[in-house]
Backbone bond lengths (Angstrom), bond angles and torsions (degrees), N, CA, C in turn:
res aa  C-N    CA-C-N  psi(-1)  N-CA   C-N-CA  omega(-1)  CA-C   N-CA-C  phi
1 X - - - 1.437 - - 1.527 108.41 -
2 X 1.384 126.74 126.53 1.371 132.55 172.96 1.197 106.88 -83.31
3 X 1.628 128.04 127.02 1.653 127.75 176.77 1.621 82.51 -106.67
4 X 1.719 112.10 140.45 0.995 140.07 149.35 1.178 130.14 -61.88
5 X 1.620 122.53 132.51 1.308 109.73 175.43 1.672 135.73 -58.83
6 X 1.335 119.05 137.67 1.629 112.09 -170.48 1.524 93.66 -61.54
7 X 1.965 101.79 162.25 1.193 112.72 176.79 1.094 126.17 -66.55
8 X 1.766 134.72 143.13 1.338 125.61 -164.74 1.560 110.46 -97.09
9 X 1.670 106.89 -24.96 1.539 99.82 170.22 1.599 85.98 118.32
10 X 1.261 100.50 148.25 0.972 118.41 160.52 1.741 138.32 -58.71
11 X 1.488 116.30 96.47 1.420 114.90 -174.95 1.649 129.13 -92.43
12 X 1.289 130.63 114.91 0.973 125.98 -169.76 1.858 108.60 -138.77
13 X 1.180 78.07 168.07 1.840 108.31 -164.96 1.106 132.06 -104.38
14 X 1.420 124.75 99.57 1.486 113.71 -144.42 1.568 96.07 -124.64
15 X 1.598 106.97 96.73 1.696 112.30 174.38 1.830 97.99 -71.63
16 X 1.473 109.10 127.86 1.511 89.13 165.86 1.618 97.13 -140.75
17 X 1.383 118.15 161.12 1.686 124.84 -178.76 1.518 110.05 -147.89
18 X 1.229 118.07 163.19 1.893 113.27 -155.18 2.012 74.61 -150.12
19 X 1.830 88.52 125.74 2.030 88.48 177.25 1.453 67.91 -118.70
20 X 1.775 93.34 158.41 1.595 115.20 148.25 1.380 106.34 -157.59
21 X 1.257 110.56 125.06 1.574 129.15 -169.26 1.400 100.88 -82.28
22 X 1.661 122.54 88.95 1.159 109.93 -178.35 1.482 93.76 120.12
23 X 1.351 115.01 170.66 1.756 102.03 -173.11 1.761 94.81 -166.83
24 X 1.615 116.40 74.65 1.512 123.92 24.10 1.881 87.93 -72.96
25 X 1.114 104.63 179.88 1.513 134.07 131.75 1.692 121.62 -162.16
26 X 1.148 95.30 -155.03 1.676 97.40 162.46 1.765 129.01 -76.65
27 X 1.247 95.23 128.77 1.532 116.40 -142.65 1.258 111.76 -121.04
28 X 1.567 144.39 138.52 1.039 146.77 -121.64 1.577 107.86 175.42
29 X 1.537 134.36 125.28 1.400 128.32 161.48 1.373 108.13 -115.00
30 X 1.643 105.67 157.88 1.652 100.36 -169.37 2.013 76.47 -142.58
31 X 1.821 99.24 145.53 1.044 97.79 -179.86 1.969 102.12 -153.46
32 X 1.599 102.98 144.46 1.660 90.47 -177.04 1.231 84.21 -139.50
33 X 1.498 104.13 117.39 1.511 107.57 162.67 1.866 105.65 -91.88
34 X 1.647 97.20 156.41 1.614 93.62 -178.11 1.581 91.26 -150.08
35 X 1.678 113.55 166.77 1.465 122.20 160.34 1.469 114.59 -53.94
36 X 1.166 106.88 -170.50 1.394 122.35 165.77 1.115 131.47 -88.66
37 X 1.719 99.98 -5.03 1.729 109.36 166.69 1.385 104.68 -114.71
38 X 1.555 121.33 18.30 1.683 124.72 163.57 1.400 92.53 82.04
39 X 1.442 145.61 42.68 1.580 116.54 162.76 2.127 71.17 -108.82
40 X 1.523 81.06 150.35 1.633 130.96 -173.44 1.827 84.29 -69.28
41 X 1.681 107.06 124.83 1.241 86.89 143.07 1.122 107.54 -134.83
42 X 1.388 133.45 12.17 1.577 129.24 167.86 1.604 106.98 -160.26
43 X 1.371 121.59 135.49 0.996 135.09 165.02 1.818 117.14 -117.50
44 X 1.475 100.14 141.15 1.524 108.31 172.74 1.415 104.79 -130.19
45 X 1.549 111.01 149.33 1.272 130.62 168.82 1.383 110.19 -131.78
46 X 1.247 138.67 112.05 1.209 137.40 -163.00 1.804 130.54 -127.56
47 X 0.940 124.44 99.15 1.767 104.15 -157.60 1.745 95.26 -79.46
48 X 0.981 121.69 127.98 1.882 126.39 179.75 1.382 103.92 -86.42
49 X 1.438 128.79 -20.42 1.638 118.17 -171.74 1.398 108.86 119.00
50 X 1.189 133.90 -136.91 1.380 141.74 158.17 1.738 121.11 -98.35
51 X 0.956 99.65 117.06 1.880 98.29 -174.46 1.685 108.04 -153.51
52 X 1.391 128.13 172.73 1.274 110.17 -178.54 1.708 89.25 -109.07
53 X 1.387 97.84 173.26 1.367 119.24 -160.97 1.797 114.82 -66.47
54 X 1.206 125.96 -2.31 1.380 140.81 -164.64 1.938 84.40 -110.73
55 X 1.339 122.59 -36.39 1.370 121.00 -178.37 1.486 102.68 -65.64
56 X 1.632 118.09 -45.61 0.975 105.97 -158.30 1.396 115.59 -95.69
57 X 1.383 109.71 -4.20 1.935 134.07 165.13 1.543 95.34 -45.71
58 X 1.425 117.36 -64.62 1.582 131.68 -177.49 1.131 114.79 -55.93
59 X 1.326 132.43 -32.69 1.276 139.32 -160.06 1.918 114.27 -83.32
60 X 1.666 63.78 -40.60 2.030 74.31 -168.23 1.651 94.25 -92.43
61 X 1.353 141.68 3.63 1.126 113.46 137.95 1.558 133.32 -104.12
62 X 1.518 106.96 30.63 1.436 98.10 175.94 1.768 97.99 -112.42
63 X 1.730 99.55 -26.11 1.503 82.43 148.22 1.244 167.76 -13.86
64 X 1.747 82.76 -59.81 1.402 112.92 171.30 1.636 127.46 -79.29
65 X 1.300 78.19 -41.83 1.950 82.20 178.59 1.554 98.19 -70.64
66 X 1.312 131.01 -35.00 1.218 105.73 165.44 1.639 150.99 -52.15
67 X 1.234 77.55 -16.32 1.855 109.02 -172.54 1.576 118.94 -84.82
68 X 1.741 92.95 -33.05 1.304 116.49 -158.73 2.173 88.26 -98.23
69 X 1.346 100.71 -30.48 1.661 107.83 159.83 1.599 119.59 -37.52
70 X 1.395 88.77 -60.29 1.411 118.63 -167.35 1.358 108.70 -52.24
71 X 1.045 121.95 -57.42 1.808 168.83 -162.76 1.507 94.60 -68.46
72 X 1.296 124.53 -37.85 1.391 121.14 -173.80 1.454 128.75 104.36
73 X 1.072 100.03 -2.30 1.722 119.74 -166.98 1.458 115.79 -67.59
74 X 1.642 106.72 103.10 1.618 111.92 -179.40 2.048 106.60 -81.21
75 X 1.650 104.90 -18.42 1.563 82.94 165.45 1.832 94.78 -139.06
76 X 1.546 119.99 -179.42 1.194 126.58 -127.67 1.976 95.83 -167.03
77 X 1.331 107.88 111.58 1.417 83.30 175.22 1.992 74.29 -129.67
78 X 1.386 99.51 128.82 1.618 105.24 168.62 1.811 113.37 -88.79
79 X 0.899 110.44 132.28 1.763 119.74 164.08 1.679 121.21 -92.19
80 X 1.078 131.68 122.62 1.190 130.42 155.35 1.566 121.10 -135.53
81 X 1.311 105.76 165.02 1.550 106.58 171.37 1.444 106.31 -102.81
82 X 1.132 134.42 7.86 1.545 139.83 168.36 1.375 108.91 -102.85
83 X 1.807 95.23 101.65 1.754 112.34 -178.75 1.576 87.23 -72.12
84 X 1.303 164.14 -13.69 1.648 150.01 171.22 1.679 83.16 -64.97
85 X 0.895 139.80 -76.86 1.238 140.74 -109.31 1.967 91.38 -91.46
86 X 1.388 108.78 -41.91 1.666 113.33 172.94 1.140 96.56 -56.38
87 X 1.486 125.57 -91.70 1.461 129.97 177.65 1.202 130.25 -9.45
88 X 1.105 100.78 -52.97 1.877 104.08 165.12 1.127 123.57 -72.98
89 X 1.354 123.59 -42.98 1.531 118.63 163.30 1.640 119.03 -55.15
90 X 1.183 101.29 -53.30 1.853 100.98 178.24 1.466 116.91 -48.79
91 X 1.847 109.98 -35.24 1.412 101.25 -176.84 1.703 109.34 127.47
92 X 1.579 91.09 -26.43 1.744 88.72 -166.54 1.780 108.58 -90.17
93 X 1.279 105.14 22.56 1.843 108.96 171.69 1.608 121.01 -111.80
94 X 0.841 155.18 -94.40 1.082 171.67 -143.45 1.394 99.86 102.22
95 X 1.752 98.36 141.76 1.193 120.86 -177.36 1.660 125.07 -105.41
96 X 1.619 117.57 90.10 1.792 105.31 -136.12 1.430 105.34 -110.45
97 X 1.817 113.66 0.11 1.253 118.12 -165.58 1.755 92.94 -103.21
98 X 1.420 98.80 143.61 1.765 100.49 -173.00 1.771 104.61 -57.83
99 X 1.707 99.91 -57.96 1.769 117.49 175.30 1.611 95.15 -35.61
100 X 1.244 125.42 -56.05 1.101 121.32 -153.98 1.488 123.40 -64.92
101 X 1.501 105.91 -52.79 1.510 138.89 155.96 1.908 107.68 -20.29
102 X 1.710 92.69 -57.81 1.727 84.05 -168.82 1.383 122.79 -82.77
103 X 1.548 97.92 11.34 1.463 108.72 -160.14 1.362 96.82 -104.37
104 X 1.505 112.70 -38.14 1.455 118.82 167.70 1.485 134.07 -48.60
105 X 1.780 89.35 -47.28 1.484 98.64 174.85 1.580 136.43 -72.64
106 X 2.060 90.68 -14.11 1.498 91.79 171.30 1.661 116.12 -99.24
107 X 2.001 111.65 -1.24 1.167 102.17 173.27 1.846 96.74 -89.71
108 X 1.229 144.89 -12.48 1.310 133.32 169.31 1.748 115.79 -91.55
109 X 0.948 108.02 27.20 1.741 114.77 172.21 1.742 75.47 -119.70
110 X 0.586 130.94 -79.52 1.996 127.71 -163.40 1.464 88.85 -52.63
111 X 0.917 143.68 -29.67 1.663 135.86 -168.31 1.781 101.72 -75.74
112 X 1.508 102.51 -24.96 1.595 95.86 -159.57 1.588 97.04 -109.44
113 X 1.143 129.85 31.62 1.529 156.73 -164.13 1.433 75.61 -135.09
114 X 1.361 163.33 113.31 1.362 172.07 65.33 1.329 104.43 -126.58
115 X 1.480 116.11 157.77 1.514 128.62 163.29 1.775 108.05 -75.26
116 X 1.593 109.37 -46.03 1.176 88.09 159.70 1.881 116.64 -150.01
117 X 0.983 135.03 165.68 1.426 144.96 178.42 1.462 104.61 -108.84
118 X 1.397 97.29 165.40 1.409 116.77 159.01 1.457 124.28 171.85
119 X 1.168 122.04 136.86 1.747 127.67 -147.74 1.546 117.34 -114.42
120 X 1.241 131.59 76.48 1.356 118.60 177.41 1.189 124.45 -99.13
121 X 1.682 127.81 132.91 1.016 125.87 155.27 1.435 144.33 -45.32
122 X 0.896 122.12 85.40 2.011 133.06 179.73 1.684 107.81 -68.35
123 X 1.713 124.76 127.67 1.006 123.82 152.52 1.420 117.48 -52.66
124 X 1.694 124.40 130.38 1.313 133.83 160.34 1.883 114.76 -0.63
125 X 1.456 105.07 -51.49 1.351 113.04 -163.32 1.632 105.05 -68.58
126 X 1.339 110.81 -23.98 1.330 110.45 -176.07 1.830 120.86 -105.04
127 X 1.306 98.19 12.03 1.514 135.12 -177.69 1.512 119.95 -89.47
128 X 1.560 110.33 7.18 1.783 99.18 -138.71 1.599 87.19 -88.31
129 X 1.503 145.11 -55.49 0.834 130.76 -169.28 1.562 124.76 -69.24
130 X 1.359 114.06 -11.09 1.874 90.71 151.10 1.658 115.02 -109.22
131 X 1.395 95.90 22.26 1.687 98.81 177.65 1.838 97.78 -76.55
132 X 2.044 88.29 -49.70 1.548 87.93 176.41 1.281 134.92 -57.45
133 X 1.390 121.13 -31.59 1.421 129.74 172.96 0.969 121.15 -48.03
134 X 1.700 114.10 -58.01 1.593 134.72 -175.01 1.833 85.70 -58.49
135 X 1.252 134.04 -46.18 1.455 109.61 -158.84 1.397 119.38 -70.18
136 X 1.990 102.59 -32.52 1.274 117.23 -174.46 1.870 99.30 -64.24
137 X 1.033 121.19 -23.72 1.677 121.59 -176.20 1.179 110.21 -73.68
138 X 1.653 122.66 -28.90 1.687 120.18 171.23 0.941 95.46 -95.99
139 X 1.302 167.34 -18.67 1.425 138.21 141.23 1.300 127.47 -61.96
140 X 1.334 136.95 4.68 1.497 133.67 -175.39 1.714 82.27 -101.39
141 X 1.906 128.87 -52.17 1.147 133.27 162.69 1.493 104.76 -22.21
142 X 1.338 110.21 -81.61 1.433 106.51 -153.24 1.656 118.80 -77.53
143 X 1.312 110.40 17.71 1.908 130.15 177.52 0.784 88.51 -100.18
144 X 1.752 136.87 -23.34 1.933 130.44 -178.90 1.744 100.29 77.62
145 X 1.611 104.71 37.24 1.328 113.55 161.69 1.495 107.58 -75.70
146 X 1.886 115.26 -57.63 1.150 101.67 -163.55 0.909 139.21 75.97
147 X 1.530 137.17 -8.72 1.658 140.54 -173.03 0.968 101.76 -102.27
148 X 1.280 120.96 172.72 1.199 132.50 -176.54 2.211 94.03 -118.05
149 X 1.354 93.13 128.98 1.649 109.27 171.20 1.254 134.84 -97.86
150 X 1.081 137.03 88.40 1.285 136.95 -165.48 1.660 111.71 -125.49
151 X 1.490 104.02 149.98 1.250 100.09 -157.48 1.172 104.02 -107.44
152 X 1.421 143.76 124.55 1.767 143.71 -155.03 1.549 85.47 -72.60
153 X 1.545 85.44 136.94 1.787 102.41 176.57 1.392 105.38 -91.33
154 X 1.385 110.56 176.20 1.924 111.84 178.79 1.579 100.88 -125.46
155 X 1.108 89.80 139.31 1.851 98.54 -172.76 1.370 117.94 -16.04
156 X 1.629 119.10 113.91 1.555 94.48 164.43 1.353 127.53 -50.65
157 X 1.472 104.40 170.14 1.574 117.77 -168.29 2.036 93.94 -120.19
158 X 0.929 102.16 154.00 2.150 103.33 166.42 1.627 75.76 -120.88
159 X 2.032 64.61 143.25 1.538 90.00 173.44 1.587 104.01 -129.64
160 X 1.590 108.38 -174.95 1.956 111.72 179.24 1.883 73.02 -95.13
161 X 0.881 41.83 -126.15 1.388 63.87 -170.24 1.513 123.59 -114.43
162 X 34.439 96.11 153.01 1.210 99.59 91.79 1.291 103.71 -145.61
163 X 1.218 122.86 10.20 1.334 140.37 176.29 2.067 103.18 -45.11
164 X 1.167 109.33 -59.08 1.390 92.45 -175.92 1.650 90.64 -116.83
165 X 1.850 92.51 171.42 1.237 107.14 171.76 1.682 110.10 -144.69
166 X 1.389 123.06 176.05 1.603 104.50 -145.69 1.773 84.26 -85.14
């Protein structure tokens, strides 16, 4: 008799990016979570208000882990192009701004809601589709839309498989 391997959980991919035109200015997170073979299953574009751009780094990935909550996801690998925002999540920064601090602590309480995480830094160039999102969210903001846009996901699937420094 062949026993199958137990299920590993659901793994997903959470590109997320935080614009603010202006620093503070008007502020915006854009986020695309996808499988592990890249089909899309949720996108957010979000305008946050006025915040500076390290607010909205935080924002658009607690977003995500929320989404990716939602979604079912027992592991989690986040992408950003904001080495503050990896660094601090992984552990290897210190976290010295108060704003920053509470933002941390509510993206590492959602971090510890997975079996497992993991945080890599992506150059800009490889960033573009939640760079774009986050932008389309300060422009729906600054038209005095205001909503938040998100794109209905389709059932998950299981698969095998610089402001501070520490």
């Amino acid at each position: 008799m062949r026993v199958l391997p137990t299920d590993r959980g659901l793994r997903l991919i959470v590109e997320c990016d935080g614009a603010s035109r202006g620093n503070p200015g008007p502020a915006a997170v854009g986020v695309r979570i996808t499988d592990t073979n890249g089909e899309v299953l949720a996108e957010i574009a979000e305008g946050i208000g006025v915040a500076t751009n390290n607010v909205a780094e935080y924002t658009a990935a607690i977003r995500g882990l929320e989404r990716a909550r939602e979604l079912g996801a027992q592991e989690v690998l986040v992408r950003s192009d904001s080495r503050l925002l990896v660094e601090q999540l992984s552990g290897r920064f210190k976290v010295k701004n108060p704003t920053l601090q509470r933002l941390h602590a509510e993206a590492s309480s959602l971090a510890a809601g997975f079996a497992r995480i993991r945080y890599e830094h992506v150059p800009r160039e490889q960033n573009t589709e939640a760079d774009r999102l986050a932008n389309r969210g300060v422009d729906e903001w600054l038209a005095g839309e205001g909503v938040t846009w998100s794109r209905p996901a389709p059932s998950p699937r299981l698969w095998e498989a610089e402001e501070e420094r520490r």
